[in-house]
C-alpha positions as CSV (number, residue, x, y, z in Angstrom):
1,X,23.4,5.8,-2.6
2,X,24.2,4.9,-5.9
3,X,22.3,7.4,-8.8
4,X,20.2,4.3,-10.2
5,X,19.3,3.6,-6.5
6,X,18.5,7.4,-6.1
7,X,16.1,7.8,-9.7
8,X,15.0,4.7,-9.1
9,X,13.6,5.4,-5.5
10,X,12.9,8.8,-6.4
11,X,10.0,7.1,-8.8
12,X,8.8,4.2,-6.3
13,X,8.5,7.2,-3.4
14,X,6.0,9.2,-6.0
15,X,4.1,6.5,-6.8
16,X,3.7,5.4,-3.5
17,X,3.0,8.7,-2.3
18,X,0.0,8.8,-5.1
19,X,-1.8,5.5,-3.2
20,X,-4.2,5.8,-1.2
21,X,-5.9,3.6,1.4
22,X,-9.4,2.2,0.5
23,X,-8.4,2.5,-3.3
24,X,-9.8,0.1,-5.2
25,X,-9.7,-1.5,-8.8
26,X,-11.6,-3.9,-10.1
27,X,-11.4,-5.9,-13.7
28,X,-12.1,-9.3,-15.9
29,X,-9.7,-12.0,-16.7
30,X,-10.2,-15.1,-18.6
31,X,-8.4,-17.9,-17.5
32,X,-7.4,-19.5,-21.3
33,X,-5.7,-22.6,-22.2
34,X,-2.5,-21.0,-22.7
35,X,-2.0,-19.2,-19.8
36,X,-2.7,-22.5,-17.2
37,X,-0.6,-24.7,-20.3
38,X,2.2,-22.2,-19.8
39,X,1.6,-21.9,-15.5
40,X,2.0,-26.0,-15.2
41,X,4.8,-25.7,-17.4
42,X,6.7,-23.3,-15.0
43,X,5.2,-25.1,-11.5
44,X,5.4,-28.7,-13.0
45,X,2.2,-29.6,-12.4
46,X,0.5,-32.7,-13.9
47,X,-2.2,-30.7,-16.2
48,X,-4.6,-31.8,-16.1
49,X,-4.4,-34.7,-13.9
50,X,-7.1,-34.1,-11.3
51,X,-8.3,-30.5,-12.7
52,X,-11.2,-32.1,-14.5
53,X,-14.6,-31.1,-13.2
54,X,-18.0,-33.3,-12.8
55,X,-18.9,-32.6,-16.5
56,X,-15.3,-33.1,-17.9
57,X,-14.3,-29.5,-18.4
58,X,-10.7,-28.5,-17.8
59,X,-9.8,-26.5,-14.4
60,X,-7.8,-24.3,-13.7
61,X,-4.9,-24.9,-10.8
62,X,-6.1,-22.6,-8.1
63,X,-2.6,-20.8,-7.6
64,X,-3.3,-19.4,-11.0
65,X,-6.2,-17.6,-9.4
66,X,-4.6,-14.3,-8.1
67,X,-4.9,-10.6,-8.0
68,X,-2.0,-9.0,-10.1
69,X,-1.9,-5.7,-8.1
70,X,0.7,-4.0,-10.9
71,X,-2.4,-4.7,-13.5
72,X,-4.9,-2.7,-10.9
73,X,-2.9,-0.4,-9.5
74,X,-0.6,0.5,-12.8
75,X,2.5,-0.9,-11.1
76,X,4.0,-2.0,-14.3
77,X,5.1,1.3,-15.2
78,X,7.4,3.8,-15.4
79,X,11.1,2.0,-16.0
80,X,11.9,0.3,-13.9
81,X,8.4,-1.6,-12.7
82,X,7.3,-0.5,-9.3
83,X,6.4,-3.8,-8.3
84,X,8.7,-6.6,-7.0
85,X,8.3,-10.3,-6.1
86,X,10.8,-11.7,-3.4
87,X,11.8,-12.6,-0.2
88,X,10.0,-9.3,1.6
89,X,6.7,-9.9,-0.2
90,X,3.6,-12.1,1.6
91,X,0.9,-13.9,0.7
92,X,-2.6,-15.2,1.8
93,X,-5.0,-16.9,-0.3
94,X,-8.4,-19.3,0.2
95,X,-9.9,-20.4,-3.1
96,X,-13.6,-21.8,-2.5
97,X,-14.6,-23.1,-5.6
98,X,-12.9,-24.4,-9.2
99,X,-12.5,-22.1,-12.2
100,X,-13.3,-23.5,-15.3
101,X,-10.8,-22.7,-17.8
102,X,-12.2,-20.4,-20.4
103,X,-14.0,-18.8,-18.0
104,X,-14.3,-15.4,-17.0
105,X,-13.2,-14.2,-13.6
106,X,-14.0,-10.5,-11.9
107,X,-11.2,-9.9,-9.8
108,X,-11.4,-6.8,-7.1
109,X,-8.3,-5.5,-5.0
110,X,-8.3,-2.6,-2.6
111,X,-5.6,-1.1,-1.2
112,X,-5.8,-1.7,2.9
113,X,-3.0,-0.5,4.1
114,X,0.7,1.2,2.7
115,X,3.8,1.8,4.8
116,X,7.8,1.9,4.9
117,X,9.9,-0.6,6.4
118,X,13.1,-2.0,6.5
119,X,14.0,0.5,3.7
120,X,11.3,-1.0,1.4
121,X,8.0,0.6,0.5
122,X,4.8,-1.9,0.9
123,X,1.6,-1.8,-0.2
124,X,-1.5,-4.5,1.0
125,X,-3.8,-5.7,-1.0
126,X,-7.3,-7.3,-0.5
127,X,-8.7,-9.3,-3.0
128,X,-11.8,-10.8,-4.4
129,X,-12.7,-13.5,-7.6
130,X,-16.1,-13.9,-8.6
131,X,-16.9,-16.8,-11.4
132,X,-19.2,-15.8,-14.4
133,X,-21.9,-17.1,-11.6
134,X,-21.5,-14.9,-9.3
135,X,-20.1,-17.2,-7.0
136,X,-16.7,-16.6,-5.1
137,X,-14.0,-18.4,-6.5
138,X,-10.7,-17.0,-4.4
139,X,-10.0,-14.3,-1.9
140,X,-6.6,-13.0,-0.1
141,X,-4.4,-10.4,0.9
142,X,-1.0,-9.6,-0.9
143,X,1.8,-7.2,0.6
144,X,4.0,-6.0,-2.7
145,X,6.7,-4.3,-1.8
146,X,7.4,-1.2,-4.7
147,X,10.5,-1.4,-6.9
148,X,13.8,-3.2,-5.9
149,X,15.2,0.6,-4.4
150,X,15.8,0.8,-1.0
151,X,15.5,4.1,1.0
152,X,18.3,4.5,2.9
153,X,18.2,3.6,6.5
154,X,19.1,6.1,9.5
């Protein structure tokens, strides 16, 4: 194992070791022009196209609706970032209602289950969006694997 591979596990195994099941975080994000201006831009999306509501207002595209687990569960952090996107990571999301761009969203993710495989360190993450109403807007689950390290195999 290389000595990157071996500092760099060395942090993902600690921080993984630090989650626990049924942890939870919860917090507010406002979906603003700018960040679905600079999502369409990335996912070529005709904005806004067919995201107008009854009254006119700008929506959101749902896939911008999502729990960001290394915002709730401070995977941004140490060097390298703990969390990784890629071909071992999973998704499943239902979005019930638009989200008004501009408007504020209270996400809630709780950790549901954590485990090793295939060399890689996952975490699973259940999510909730509420609207400013109250309403649900989106809910899923999210497996995040930690770090780009792999533990070596026996």
């Amino acid at each position: 194992m290389s000595d990157e591979n071996a500092v760099a596990l060395e942090i993902i195994e600690a921080h993984f070791n630090k989650i626990e099941i049924g942890q939870f975080e919860e917090f507010d994000q406002v979906i603003t022009e700018e960040m679905v201006s600079e999502y369409v831009l990335e996912h070529r999306i005709n904005w806004p196209g067919n995201y107008i509501g009854t009254e006119n207002e700008l929506l959101a595209p749902p896939g911008i609706v999502f729990f960001r687990p290394a915002v709730g569960f401070g995977l941004k952090e140490p060097n390298p970032p703990l969390t990784r996107a890629g071909f071992f990571t999973r998704t499943d999301r239902t979005f019930h209602q638009p989200v008004r761009v501009g408007e504020s969203i209270r996400f809630r993710g709780e950790i549901t289950d954590k485990y090793l495989r295939r060399g890689y360190y996952y975490i699973v993450v259940d999510w909730t969006a509420t609207g400013a109403n109250g309403a649900l807007s989106a809910n899923g689950r999210e497996w995040h694997t930690l770090g780009w390290a792999r533990h070596p195999q026996d």
